[in-house]
C-alpha atoms as an extended CHARMM CRD file, in Angstrom:
* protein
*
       114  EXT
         1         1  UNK       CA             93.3190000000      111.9640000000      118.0940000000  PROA      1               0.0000000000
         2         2  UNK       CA             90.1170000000      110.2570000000      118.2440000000  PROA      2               0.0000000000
         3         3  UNK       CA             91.8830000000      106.5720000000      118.6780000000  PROA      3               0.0000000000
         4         4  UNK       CA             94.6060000000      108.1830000000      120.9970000000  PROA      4               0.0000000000
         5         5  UNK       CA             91.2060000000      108.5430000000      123.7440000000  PROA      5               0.0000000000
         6         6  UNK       CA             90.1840000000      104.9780000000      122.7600000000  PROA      6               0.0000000000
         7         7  UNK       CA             87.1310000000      105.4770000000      120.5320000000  PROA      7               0.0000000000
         8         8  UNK       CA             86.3160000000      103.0870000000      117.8900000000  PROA      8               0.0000000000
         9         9  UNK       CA             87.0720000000      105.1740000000      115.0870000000  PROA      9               0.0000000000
        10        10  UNK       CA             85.3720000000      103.8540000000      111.2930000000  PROA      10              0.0000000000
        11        11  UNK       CA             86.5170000000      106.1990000000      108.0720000000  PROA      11              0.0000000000
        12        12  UNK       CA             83.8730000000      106.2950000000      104.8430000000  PROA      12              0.0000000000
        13        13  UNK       CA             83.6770000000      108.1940000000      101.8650000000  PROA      13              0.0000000000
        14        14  UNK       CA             81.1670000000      109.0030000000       99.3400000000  PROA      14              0.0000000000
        15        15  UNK       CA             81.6030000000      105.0330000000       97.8890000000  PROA      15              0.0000000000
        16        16  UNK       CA             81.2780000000      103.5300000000      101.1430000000  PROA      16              0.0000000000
        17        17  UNK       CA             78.5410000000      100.5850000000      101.4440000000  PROA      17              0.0000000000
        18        18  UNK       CA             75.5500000000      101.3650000000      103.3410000000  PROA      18              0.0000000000
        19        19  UNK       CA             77.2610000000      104.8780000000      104.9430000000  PROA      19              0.0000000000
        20        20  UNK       CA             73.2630000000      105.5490000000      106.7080000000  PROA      20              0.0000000000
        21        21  UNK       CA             74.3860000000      101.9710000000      108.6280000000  PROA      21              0.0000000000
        22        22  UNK       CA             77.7140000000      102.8920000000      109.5350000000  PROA      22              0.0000000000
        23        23  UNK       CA             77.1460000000      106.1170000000      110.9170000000  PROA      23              0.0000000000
        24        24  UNK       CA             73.5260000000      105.9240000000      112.4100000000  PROA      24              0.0000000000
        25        25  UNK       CA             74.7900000000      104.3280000000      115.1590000000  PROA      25              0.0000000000
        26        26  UNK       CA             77.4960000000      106.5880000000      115.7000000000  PROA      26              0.0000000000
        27        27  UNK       CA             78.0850000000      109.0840000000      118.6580000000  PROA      27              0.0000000000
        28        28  UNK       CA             80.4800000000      111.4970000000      117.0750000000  PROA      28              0.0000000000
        29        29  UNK       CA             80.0560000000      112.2680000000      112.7220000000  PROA      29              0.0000000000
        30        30  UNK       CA             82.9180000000      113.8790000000      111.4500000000  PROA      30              0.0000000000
        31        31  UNK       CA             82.3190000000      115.3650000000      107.7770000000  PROA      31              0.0000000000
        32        32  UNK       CA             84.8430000000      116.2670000000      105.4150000000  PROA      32              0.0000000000
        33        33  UNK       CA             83.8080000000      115.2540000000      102.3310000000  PROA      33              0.0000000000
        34        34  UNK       CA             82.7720000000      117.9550000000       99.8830000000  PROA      34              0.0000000000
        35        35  UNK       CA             79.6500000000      116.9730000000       98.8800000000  PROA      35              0.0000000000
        36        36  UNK       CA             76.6620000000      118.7770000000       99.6700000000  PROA      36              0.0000000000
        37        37  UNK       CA             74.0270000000      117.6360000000      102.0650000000  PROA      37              0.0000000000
        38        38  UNK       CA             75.2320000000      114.1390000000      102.1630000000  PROA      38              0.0000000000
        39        39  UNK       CA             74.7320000000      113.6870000000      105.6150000000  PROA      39              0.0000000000
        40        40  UNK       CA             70.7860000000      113.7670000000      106.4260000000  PROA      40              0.0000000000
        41        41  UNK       CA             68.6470000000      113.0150000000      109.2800000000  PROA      41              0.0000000000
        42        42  UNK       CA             68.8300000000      109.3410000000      108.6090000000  PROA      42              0.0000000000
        43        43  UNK       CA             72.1350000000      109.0400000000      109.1290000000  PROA      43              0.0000000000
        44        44  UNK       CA             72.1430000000      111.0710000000      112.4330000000  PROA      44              0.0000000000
        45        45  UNK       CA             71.2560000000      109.5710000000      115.7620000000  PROA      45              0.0000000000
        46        46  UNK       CA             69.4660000000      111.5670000000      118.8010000000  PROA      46              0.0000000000
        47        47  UNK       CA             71.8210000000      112.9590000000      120.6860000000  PROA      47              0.0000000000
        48        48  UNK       CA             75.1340000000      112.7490000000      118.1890000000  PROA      48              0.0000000000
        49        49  UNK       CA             77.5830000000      115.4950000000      117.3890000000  PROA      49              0.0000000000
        50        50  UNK       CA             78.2880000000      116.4260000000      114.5760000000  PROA      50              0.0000000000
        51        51  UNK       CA             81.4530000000      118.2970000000      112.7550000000  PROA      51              0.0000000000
        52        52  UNK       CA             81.1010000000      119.5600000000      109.5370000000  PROA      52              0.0000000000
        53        53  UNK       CA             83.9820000000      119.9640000000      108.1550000000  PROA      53              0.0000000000
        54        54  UNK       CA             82.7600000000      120.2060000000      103.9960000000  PROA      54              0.0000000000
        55        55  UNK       CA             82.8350000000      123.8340000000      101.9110000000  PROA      55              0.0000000000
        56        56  UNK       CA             81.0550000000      123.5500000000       99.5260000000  PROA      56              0.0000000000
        57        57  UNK       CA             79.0510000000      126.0970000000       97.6990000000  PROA      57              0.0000000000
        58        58  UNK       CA             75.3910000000      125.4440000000       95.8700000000  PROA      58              0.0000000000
        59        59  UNK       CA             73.9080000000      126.9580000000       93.0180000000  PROA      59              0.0000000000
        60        60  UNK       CA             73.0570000000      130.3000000000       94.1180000000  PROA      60              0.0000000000
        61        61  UNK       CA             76.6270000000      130.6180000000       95.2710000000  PROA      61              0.0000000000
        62        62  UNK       CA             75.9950000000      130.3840000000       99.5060000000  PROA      62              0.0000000000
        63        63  UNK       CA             78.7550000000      128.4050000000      101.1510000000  PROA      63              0.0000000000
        64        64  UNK       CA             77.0420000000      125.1310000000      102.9630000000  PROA      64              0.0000000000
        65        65  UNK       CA             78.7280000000      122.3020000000      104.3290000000  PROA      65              0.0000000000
        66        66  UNK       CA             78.3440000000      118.3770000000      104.0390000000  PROA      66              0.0000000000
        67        67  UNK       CA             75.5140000000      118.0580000000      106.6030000000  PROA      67              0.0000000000
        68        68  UNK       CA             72.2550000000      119.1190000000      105.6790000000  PROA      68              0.0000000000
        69        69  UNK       CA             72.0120000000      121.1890000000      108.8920000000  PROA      69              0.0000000000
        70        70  UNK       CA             68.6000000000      122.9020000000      108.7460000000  PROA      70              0.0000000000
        71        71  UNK       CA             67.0380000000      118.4590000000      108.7700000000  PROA      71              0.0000000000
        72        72  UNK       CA             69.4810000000      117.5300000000      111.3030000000  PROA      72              0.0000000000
        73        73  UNK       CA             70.1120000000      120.2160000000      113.7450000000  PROA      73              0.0000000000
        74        74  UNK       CA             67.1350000000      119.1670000000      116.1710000000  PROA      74              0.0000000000
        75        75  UNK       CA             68.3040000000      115.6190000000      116.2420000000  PROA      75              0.0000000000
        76        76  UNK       CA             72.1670000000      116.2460000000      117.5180000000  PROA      76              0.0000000000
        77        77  UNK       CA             73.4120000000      117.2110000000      120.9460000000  PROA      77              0.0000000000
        78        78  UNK       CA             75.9190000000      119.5120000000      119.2470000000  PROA      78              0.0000000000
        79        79  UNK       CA             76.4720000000      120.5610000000      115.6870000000  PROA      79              0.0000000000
        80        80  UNK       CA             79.0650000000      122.7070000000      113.7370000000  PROA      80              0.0000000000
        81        81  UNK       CA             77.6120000000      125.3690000000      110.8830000000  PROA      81              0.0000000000
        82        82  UNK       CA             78.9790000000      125.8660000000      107.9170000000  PROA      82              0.0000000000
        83        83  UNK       CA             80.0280000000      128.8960000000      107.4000000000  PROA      83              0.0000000000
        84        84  UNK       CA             80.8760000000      129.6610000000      111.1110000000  PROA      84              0.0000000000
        85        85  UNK       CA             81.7170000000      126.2770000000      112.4150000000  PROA      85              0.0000000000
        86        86  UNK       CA             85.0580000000      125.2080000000      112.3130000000  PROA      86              0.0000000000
        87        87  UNK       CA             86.4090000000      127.8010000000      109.9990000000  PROA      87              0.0000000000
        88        88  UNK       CA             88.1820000000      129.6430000000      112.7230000000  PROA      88              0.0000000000
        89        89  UNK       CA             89.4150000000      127.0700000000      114.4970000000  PROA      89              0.0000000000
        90        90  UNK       CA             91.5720000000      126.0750000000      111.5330000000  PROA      90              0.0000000000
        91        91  UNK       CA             92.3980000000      129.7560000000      110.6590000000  PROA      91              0.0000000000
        92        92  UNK       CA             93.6410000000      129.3630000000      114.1290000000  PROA      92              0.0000000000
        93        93  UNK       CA             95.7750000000      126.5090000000      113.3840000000  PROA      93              0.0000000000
        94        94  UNK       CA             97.0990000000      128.2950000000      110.8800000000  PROA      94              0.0000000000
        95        95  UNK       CA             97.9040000000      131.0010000000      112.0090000000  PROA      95              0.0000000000
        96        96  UNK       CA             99.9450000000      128.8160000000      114.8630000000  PROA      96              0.0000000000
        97        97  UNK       CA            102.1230000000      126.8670000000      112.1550000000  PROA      97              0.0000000000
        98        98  UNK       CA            102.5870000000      129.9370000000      110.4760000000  PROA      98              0.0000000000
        99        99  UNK       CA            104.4160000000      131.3380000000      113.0150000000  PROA      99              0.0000000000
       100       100  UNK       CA            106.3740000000      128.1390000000      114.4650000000  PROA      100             0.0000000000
       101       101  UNK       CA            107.4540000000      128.2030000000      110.6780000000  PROA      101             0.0000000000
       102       102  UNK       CA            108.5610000000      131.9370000000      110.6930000000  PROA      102             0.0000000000
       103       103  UNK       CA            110.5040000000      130.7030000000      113.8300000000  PROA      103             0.0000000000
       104       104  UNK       CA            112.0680000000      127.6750000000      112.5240000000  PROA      104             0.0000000000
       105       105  UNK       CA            113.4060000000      129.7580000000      110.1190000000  PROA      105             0.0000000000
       106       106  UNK       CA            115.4370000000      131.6340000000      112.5230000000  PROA      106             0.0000000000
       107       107  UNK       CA            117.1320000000      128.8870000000      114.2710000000  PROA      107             0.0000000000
       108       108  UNK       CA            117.0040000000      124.9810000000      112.3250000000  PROA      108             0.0000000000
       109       109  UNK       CA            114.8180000000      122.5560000000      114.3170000000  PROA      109             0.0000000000
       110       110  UNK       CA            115.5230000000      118.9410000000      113.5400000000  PROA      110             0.0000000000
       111       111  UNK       CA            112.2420000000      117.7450000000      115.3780000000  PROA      111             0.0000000000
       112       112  UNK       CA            109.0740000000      119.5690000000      116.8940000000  PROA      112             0.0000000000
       113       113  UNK       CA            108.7300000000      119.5730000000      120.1660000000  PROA      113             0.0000000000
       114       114  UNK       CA            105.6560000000      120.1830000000      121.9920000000  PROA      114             0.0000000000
């Protein structure tokens, strides 16, 4: 979606050389990762957004997300909580496909059309 608006668009993962110098730079961090806090304040630059995307829960059992948010809240422009963040947005979605399936199954569709 990202590329379809022509952003340059880099993909990492927990192995990923240097990931502080890949996305320090960056205006948009997209998390998704499932490890907790693994996005800090160094990797976050003033002004960024930031999507956290990650469940995970710690050891007292509280659902956090990728980001440590409470170190790198003040830095961003815009930043998603976890839990409350983009939760119902793809509950949403969901729900959506859910029902375009429950129609499908009333009449065959060989394609989706939007």
């Amino acid at each position: 979606m990202l590329m379809n608006r022509n952003a340059t668009v880099t993909i990492c993962n927990v192995y990923t050389d240097d990931l502080v110098g890949r996305c320090k730079d960056a205006d948009i961090i997209v998390s998704a990762a499932g490890v907790i806090n693994l996005i800090g304040p160094e990797h976050v630059k003033e002004g960024a957004i930031v999507v956290d995307v990650g469940i995970n829960f710690n050891d007292t059992g509280k659902m956090v997300g990728d980001v440590d948010f409470e170190a790198v809240k003040d830095k961003t422009s815009h930043i998603t909580p976890v839990p409350g963040g983009i939760g119902a947005i793809t509950t949403t979605v969901l729900v959506y496909h859910l029902m375009l399936a429950t129609d499908y199954q009333k009449e065959p569709v060989l394609f989706l059309e939007r």
